[in-house]
C-alpha positions in Angstrom: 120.5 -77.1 -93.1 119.9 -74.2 -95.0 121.2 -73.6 -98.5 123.1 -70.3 -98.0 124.9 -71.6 -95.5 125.8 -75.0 -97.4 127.1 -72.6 -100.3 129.0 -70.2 -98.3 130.6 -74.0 -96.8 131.4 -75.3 -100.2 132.9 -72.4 -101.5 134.9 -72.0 -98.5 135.8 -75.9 -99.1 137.0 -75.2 -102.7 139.1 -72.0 -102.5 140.7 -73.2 -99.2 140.1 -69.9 -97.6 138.0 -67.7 -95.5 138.9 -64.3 -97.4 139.8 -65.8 -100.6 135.5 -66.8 -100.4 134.8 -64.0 -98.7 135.9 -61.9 -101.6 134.1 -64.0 -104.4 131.0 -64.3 -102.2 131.1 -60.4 -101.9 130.6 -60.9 -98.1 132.5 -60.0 -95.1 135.1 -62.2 -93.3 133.2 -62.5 -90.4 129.9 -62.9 -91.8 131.1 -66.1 -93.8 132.9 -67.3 -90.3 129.4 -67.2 -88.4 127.6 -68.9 -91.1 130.3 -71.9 -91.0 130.1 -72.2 -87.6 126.3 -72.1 -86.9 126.6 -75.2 -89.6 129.2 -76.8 -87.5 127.1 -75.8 -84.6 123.7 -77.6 -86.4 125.9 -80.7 -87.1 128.1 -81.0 -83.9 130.9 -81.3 -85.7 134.1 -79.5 -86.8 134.0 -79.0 -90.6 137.5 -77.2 -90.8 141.1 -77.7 -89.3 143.7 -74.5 -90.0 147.3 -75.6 -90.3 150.4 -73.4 -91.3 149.5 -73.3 -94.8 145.1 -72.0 -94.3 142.9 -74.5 -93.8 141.8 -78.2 -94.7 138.3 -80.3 -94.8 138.0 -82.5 -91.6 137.0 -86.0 -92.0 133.4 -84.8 -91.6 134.0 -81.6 -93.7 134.9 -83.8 -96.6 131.9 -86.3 -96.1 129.8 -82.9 -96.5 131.6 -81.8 -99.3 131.0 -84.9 -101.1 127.1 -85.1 -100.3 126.3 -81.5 -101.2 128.6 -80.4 -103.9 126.4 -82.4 -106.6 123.1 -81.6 -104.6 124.2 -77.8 -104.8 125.1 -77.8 -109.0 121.6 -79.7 -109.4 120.0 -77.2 -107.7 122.1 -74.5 -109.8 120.8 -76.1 -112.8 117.5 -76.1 -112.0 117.3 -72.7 -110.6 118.8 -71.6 -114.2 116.5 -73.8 -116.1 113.4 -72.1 -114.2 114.8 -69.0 -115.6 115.5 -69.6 -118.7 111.8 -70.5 -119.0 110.8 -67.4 -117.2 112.8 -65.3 -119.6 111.2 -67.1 -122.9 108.7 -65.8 -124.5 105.5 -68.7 -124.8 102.0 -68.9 -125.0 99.5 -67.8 -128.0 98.2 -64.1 -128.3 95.6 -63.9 -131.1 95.4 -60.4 -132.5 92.7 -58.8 -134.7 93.6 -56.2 -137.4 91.3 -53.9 -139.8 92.0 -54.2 -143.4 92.7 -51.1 -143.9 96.1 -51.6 -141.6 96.7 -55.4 -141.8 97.7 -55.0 -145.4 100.6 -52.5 -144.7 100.9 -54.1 -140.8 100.5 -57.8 -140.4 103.5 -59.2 -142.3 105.9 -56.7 -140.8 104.5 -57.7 -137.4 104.4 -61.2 -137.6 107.8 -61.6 -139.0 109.0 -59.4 -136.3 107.3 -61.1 -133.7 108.4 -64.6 -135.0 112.0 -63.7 -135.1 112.1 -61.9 -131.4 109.8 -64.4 -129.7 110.5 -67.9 -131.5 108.4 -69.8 -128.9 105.4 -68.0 -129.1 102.6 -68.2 -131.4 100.9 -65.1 -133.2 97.0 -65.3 -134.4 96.5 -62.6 -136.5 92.0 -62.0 -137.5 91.8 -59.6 -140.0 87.6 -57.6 -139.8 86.4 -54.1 -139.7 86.7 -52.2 -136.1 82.5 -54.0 -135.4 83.6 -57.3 -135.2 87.0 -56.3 -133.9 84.9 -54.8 -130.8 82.4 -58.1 -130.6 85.4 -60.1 -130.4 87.1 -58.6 -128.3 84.1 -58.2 -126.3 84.0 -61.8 -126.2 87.6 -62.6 -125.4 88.6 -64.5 -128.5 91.2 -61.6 -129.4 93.8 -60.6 -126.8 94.6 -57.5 -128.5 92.9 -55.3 -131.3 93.4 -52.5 -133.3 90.2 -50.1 -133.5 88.6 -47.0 -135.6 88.1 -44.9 -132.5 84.4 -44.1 -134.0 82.5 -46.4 -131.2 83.6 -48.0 -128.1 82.4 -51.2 -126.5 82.4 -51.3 -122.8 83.9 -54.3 -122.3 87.7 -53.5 -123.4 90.3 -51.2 -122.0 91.4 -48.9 -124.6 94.5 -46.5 -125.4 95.5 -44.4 -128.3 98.1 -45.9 -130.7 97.7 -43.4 -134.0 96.0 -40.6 -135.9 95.5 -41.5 -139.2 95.1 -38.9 -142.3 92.3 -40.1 -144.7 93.1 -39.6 -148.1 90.8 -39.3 -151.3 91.6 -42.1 -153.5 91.2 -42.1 -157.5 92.6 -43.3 -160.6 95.7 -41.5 -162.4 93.7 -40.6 -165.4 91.3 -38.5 -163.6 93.5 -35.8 -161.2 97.0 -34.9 -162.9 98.8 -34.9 -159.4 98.2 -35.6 -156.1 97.5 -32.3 -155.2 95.5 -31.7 -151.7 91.5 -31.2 -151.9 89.1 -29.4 -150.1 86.3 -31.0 -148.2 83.7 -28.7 -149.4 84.5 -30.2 -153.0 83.8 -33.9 -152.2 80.5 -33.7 -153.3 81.6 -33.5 -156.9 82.1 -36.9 -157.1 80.8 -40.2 -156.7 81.8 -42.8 -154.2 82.8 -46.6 -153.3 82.4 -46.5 -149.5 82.1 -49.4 -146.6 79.0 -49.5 -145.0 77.6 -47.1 -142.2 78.5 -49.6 -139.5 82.0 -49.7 -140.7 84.6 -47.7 -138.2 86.1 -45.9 -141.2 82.9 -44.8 -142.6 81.6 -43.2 -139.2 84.9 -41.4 -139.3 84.2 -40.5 -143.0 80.6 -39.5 -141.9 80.9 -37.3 -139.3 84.2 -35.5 -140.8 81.8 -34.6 -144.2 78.5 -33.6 -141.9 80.6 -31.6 -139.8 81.5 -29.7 -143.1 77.8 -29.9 -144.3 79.0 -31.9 -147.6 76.7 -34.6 -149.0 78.5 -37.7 -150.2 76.7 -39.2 -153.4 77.7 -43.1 -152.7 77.4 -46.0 -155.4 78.5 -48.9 -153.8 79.1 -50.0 -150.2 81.3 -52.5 -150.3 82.6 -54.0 -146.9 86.4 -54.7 -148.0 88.8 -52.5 -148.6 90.7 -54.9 -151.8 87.5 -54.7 -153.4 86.8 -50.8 -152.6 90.3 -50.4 -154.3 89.6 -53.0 -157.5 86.3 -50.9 -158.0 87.9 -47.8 -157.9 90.8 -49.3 -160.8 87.9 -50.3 -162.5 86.6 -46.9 -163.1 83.3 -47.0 -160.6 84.1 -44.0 -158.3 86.6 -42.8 -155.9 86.9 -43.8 -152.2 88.2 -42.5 -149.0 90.9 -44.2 -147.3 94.4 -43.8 -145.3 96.9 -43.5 -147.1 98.3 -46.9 -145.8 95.7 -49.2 -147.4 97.1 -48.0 -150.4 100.5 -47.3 -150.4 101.9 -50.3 -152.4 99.7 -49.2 -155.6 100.4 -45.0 -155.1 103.8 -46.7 -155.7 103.1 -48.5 -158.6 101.1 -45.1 -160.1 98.1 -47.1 -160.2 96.2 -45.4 -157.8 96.4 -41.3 -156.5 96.0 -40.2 -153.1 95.2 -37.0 -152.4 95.0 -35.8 -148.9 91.6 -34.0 -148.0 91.8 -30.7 -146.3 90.6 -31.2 -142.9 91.3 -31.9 -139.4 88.0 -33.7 -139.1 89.3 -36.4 -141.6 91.6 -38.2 -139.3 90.7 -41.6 -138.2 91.6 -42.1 -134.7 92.6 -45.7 -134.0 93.2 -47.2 -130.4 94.2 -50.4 -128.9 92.0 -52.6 -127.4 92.2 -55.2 -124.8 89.9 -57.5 -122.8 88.0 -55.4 -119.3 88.7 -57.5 -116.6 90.8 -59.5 -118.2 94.5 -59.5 -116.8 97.0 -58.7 -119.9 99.3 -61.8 -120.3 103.2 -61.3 -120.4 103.1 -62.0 -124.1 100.5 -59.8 -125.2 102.1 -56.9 -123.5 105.0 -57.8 -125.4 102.8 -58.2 -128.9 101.8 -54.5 -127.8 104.7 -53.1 -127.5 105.9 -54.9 -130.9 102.3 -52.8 -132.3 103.5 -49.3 -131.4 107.4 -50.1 -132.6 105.9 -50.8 -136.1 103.7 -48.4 -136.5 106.5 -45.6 -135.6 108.6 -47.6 -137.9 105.8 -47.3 -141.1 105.4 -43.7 -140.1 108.8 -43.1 -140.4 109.1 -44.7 -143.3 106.4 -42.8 -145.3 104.1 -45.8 -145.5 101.2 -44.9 -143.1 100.1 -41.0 -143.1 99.6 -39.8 -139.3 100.6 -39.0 -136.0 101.7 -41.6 -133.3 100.9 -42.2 -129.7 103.7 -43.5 -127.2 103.0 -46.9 -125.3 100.8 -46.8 -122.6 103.0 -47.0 -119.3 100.0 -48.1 -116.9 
């Protein structure tokens, strides 16, 4: 017995009429009619009698009732329980973040990610774009955001932001935040990351382009500490404007954006090659770009979006 046509029979059963089910079935009148009968047919049995008033459940009709009305709302159930789980959210997607965007990026994206998708989990790795890459590499990130300064071949990448690069210094030496030229970087003296770092090849190549020789101090490989030095009076650095935002705001830091279209750091996203992307990290993507065009919009990161990726 198939279950369309024990449906179409029950319904037929509890309104007490062909066209009355007909019309909540959103099926023709004779289409319902066949299916009863080819049931009736399957069982040898009448199912129906019509009298003056419609119609009425034969002796067998109402043994069938009784046998496949609960059957059919357990089967309802179920059928609404598998969706339900389809349409949840679950599973763990571990992302990796540099610090220079994690700061501004990974509370605002875990508290949104928490709050639309309450049965997931989100791993969030904070390192710069090198180990981002090796991870990913690896598999033991689902997602990352890169410094588009060197690619790995074994992710799938797509643009997610250009970033403006800002020259970073204390209050007490620059009066404003005024704009500065590239060619006039070499005036001062430097708290960089290292030459592996994503942000520093970025940094590298904008300033050799320009034939300007950096004098660095310090490499340091974290951007808190890059920031602390520079409070501390050692130098300036070079970062977007994102990594700080929070002191620019509390006037303890200036950032002064550097005249150039080669200081932009491009950053991508990155996921495993030959990988498939799961359901919930596609979802955790999507949730990446909404952010980001949020903390544009907002003032609090300094560059130029990319739409999600539609492939």
């Amino acid at each position: 017995m198939e279950f369309l046509r024990l449906s179409y029979f029950v319904q037929v059963a509890e309104l007490g009429s062909f066209s009355k089910a007909a019309i909540s079935l959103d099926v023709t009148q004779p289409a319902l009619s066949r299916q009863v009968r080819k049931l009736e047919s399957e069982l040898r049995t009448e199912l129906f009698y019509r009298h003056g008033r419609g119609i009425a459940l034969t002796p067998s009709g109402r043994k069938l009732h009784a046998a496949v009305k609960p059957l059919l709302e357990t089967l309802t159930d179920i059928r609404e329980a598998i969706q339900e789980d389809a349409d949840r959210m679950t599973g763990t997607v571990t992302i990796g973040l540099p610090p220079s965007l994690c700061a501004t990026l990974g509370a605002m994206l875990d508290e949104r990610f928490r709050s639309r998708y309450p049965d997931a989990v989100l791993r969030t790795r904070e390192g710069f774009s090198g180990i981002l890459m090796e991870w990913i590499e690896t598999r033991r990130l689902d997602l990352a955001i890169l410094y588009d300064a060197r690619r790995g071949r074994g992710m799938h990448v797509a643009p997610l932001l250009e970033e403006n690069l800002f020259l970073i210094q204390r209050p007490d030496t620059i009066p404003d935040s005024s704009p500065v030229e590239i060619g006039a970087l070499d005036r001062f003296h430097f708290v960089l990351p290292g030459p592996e770092n994503g942000l520093r090849r970025v940094v590298d190549a904008a300033v050799r382009q320009a034939g300007v020789i950096l004098r660095v101090k310090t490499e340091m490989d974290s951007v808190a500490a890059l920031k602390q030095l520079v409070l501390n009076g050692h130098g300036q650095t070079i970062l977007p404007f994102g990594a700080v935002h929070q002191e620019v705001e509390a006037k303890r830091l200036v950032a002064r954006r550097i005249r150039s279209p080669a200081m932009q750091a491009k950053l991508i996203t990155a996921t495993p090659l030959n990988q498939p992307v799961s359901r919930v990290t596609r979802a955790l993507l999507s949730l990446v770009h909404e952010c980001v065009d949020e903390l544009v919009r907002a003032g609090r990161i300094d560059g130029t979006t990319h739409g999600m990726p539609t492939d």
